[in-house]
C-alpha positions in Angstrom: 12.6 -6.0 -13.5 13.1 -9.6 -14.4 12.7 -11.8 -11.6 11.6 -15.4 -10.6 12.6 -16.2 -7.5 12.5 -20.6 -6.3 10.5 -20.5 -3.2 10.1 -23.2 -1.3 8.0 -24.1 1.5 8.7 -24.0 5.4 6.2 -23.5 8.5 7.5 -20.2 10.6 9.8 -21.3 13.0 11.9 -24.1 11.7 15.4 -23.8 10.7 16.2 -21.6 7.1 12.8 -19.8 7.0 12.7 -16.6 6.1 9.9 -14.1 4.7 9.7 -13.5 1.4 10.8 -10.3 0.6 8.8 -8.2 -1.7 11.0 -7.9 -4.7 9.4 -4.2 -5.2 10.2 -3.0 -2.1 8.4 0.5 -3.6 4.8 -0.8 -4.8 5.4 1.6 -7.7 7.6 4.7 -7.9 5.1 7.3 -8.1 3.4 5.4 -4.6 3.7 7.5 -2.1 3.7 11.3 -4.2 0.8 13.7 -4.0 -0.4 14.3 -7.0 -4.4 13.9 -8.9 -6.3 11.1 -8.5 -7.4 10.3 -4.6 -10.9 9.8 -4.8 -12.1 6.7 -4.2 -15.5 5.0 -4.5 -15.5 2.7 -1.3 -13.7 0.9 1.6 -15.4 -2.4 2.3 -13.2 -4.5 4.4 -13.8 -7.9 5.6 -11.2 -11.0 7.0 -11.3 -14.4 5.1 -9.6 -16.9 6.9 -7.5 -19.7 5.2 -5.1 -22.4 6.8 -2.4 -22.5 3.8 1.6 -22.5 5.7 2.7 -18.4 5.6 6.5 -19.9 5.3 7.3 -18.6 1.7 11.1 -18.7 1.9 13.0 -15.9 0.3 16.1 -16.9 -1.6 19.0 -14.3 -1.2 18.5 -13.2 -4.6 14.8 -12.0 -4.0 16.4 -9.9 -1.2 19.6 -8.6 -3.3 16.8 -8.0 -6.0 14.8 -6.1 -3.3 17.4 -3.6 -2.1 18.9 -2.6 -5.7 15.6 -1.6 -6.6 15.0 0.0 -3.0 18.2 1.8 -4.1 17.1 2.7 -7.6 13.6 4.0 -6.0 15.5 6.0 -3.2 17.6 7.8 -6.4 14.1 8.2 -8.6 12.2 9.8 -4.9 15.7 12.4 -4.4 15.2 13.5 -8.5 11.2 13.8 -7.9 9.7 17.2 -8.2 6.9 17.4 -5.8 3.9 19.1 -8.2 1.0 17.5 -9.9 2.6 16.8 -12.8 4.0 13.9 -11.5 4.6 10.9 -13.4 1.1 8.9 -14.3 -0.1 6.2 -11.9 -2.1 3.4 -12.9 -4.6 5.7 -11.1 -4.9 8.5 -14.0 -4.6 5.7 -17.1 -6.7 4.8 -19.2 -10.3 3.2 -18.7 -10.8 1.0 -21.3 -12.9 -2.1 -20.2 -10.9 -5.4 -21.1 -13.7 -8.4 -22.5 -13.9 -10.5 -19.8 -13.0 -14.1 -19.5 -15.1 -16.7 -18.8 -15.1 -19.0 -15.2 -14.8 -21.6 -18.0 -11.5 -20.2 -19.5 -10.2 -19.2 -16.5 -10.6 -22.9 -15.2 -8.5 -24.1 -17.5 -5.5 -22.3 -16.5 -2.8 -23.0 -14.3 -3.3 -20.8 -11.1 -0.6 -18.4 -11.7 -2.0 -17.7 -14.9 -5.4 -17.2 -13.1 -4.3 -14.5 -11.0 -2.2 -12.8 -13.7 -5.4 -12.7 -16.1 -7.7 -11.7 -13.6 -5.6 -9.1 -12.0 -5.5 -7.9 -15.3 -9.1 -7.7 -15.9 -10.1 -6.3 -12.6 -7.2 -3.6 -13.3 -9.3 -2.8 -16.4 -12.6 -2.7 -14.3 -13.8 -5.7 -16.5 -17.0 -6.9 -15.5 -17.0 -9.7 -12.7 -13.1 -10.0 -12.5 -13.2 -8.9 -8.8 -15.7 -11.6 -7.6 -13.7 -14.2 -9.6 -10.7 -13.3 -7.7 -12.2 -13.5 -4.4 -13.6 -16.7 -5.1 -10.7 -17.9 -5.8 -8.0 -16.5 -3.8 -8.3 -19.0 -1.2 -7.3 -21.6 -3.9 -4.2 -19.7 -4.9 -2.5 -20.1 -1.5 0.5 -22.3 -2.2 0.2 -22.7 -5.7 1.5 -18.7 -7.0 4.9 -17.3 -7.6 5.8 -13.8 -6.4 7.6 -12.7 -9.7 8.1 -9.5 -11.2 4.5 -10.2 -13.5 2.8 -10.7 -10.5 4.3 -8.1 -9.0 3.4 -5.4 -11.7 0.2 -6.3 -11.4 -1.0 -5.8 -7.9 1.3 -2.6 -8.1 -1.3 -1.8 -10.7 -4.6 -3.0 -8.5 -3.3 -1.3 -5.6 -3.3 1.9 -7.5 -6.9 1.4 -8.8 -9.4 4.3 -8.3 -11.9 1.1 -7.6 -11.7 0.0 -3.6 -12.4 -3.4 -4.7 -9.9 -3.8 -6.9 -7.0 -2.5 -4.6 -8.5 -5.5 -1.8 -8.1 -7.4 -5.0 -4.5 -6.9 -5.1 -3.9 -7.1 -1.5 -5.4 -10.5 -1.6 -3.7 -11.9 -4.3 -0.3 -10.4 -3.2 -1.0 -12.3 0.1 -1.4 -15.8 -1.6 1.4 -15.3 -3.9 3.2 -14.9 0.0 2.2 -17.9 0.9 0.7 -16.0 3.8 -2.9 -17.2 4.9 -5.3 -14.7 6.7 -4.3 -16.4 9.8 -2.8 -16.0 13.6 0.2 -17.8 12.5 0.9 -15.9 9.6 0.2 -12.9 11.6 2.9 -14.7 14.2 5.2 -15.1 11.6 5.6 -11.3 10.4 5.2 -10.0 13.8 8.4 -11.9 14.8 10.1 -10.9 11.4 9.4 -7.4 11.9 12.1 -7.5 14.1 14.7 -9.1 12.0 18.3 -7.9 12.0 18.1 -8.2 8.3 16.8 -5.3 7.4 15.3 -6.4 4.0 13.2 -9.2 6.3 12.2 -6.5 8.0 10.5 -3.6 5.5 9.0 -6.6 3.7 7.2 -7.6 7.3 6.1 -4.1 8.1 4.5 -3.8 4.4 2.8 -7.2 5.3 1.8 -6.6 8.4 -0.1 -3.8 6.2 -2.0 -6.4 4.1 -2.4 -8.4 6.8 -4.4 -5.8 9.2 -6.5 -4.4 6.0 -8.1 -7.8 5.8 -9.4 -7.5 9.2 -6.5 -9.8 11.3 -5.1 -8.6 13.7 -6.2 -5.1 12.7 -5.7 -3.5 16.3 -2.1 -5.4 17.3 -0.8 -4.5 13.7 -1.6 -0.7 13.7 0.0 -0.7 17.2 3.3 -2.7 15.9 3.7 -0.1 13.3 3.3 2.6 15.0 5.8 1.5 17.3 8.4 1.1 14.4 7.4 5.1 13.8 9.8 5.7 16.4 12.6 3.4 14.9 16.1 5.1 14.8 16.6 4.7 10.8 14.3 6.8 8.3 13.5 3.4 6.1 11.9 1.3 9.0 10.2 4.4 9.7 8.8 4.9 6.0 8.0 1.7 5.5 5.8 1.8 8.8 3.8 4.2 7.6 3.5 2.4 4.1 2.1 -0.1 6.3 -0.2 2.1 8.2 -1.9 3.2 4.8 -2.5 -0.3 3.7 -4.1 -1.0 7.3 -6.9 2.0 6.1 -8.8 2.1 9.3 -10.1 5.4 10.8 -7.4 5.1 13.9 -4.6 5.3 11.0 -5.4 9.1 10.0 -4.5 10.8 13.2 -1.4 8.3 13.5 -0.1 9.6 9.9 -1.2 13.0 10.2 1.4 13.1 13.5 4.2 11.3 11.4 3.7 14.1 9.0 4.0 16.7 11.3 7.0 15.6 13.9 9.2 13.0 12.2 12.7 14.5 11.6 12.6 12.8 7.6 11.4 14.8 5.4 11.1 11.7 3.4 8.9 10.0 6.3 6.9 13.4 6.1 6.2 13.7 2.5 5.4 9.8 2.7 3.0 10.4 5.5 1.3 13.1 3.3 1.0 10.9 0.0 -0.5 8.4 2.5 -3.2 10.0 4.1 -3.7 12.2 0.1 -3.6 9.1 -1.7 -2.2 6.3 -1.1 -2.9 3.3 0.6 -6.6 2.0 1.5 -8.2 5.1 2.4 -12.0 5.8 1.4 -12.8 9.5 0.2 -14.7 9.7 3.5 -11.3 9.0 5.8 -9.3 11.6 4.0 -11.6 13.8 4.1 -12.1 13.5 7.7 -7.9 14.7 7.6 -8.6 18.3 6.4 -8.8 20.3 9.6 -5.4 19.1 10.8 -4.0 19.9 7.3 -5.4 23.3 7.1 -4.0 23.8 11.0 -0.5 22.5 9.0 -1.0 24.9 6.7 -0.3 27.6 8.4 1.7 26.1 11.3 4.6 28.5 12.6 6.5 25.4 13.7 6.9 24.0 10.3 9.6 24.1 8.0 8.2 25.1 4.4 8.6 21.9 2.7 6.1 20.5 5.0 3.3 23.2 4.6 3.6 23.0 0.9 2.8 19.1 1.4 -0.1 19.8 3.3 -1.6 22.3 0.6 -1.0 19.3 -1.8 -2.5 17.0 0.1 -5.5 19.7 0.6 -5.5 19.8 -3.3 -5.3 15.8 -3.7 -8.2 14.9 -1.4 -10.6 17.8 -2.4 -10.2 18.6 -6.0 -10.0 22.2 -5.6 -6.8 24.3 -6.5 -6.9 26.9 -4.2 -2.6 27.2 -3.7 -0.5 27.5 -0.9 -3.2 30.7 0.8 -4.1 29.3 4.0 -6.6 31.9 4.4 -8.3 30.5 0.8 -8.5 26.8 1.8 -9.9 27.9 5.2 -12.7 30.1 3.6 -13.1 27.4 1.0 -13.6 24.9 4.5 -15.6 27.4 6.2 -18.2 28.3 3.6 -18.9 24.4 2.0 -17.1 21.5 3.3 -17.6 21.8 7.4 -20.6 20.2 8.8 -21.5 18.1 5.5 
């Protein structure tokens, strides 16, 4: 998608600001399906703080760009077969190791082209790519554009099998915001989750997301989106839990896990599943910690098929093992290795 929106520059609060909208609106379209390719290596998390103004404004077309593609997803999720054979993420690609650039030639760029190059070499687990970013980040704030390059490749970080290199992608999808790791920023998106424009509002409740994974606001956040679990339309309610995955702390299982089980979507379901399986900013360790309340789905009288089968994929996802839809199996598989390690 070509896109290269004008933003400007506003604090929160004055006249004509608005957020600015996530162009993607889907951070890829395989995000959110179960499918290979969960584990991860680690979960560090720490806040950085920076004082740059959050008040990216989002021109009309960034939102009209925004919902065609949320419609264009929506059509790609309702012609999605839900089986391991999936479309390939930027999870299950290849490995190759880029040659890394120098601090020297990456000084010389412009800072747009900074981010883009070193996206692309921590995407490509190239040696040192990560600790350039984070050294740099902070420098980024006010000086990126949130266009459809920059947007392809934090899709692609976020997806990472590396930890580090999805908090890579978070961080640099943050400055390209405008949206320091601040109370006012966190001010800002609170107040813009509950826009009447509904594209304001499912790009605040994925921000919120990035915002709590880097460690502000972490406990008001996870509460503001769970809150929006109980919104009337299926989207808010999707996008919540979008939001909840990105958050990635251990109060966020049980949260999804209950979206999974009792909202009415099946679409907020399956997303809940792909989030705690293998989405989002969950280490190995968290999702692992989900697989008694899956195996309990499993075999759940209460629930409609569908759902089962997404808790068997899940099962599948976060363990490896290809055990089927046999409840018994997976418990005996549970029983005999997994419980008490």
């Amino acid at each position: 998608m070509e896109f290269s929106p004008p933003f400007g520059s506003q604090p929160p609060g004055q006249p004509g600001n608005s957020p600015a909208a996530d162009p993607r609106l889907q951070p890829t379209p395989d995000y959110g399906t179960l499918g290979p390719g969960s584990d991860l290596t680690s979960n560090a998390q720490g806040p950085r703080t920076s004082g740059v103004n959050p008040g990216r404004v989002a021109p009309l077309l960034a939102i009209a760009m925004g919902i065609s593609l949320a419609i264009a997803v929506a059509t790609m999720r309702s012609n999605r077969v839900m089986s391991p054979q999936v479309s390939r993420s930027p999870r299950q690609s290849s490995t190759r190791v880029a040659a890394p650039i120098s601090p020297a030639q990456i000084e010389a760029m412009k800072p747009q082209r900074q981010a883009e190059a070193l996206l692309e070499q921590a995407v490509a687990h190239s040696d040192g790519a990560v600790d350039q970013i984070s050294a740099r980040v902070d420098r980024w704030q006010g000086q990126l554009n949130w266009d459809s390059q920059l947007a392809s490749l934090t899709t692609a970080a976020l997806n990472s099998n590396d930890m580090r290199v999805r908090e890579s992608g978070i961080e640099v999808e943050l400055a390209a915001y405008g949206l320091g790791k601040n109370s006012a920023s966190l001010q800002y998106l609170l107040k813009t989750v509950d826009s009447r424009d509904h594209a304001q509002k499912i790009w605040a409740l994925w921000a919120l997301g990035l915002m709590g994974n880097r460690g502000v606001g972490t406990e008001q956040v996870v509460q503001v989106l769970t809150l929006h679990l109980k919104d009337s339309d299926e989207d808010s309610r999707r996008w919540a839990v979008n939001g909840l995955a990105l958050v990635g702390s251990n109060e966020t299982i049980p949260i999804l896990l209950s979206a999974m089980h009792d909202d009415p979507s099946p679409v907020v379901r399956e997303e809940s599943a792909c989030a705690v399986a293998s989405s989002g900013m969950f280490s190995r360790e968290q999702r692992l910690s989900a697989i008694p309340q899956l195996l309990n789905y499993t075999d759940d009288a209460g629930l409609d098929t569908q759902t089962k089968g997404w808790a068997f994929q899940a099962l599948a996802d976060i363990t490896g093992e290809r055990l089927g839809n046999d409840s018994a199996a997976w418990r005996n598989w549970y029983e005999s290795g997994v419980r008490g390690q």
